[in-house]
C-alpha positions in Angstrom: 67.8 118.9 127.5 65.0 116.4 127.7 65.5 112.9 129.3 65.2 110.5 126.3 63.5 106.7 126.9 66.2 104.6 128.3 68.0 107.3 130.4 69.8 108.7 127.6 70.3 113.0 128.0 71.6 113.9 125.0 70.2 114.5 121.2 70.6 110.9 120.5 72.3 112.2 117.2 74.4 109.0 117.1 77.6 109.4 113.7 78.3 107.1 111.7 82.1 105.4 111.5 84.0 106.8 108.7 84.3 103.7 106.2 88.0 101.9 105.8 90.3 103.4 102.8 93.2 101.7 101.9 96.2 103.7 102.7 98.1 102.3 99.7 95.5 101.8 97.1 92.4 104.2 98.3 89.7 101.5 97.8 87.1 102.3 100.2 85.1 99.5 102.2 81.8 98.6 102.1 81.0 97.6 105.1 83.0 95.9 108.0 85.9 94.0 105.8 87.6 91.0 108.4 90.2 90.6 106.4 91.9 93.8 106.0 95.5 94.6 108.0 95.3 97.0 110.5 98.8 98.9 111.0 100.0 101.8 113.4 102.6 103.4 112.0 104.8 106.7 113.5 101.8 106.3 116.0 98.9 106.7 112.9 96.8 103.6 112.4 96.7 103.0 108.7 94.1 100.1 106.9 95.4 98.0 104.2 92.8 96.5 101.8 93.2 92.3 101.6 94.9 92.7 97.8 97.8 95.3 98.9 98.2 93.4 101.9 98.7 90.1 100.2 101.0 91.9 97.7 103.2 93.1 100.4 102.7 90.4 103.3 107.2 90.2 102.9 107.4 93.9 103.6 104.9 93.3 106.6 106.4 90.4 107.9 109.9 91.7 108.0 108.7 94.7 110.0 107.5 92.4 112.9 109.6 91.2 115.6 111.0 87.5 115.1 108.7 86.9 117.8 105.5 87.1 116.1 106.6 84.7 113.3 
């Protein structure tokens, strides 16, 4: 391996992150989307797209401790 400008040693093949799907509808995201719901579930994290999560905000409120609302 060479040593790359800026102290870097590897191939500098940097990935891409895999784009947001909606786990209940499938739309995929264009781009970084602030106002989807993020939710780990049985330990997976799962991405809700803003529609389905405004369509079921009651079934993700009533899944949080009292706590949080």
């Amino acid at each position: 391996m060479t040593s790359h400008p800026g102290g870097s040693d590897d191939e500098g093949s940097a990935t891409e992150p895999e784009p947001l799907v909606c786990a209940r509808c499938g739309l995929r995201a264009e781009g970084p989307r602030p106002t989807w719901t993020l939710s780990v579930e049985n330990g997976a994290r799962r991405h809700y797209c803003e529609r389905c999560s405004r369509d079921n905000l009651r079934a993700i409120e009533g899944r949080l401790d009292s706590r949080w609302w």
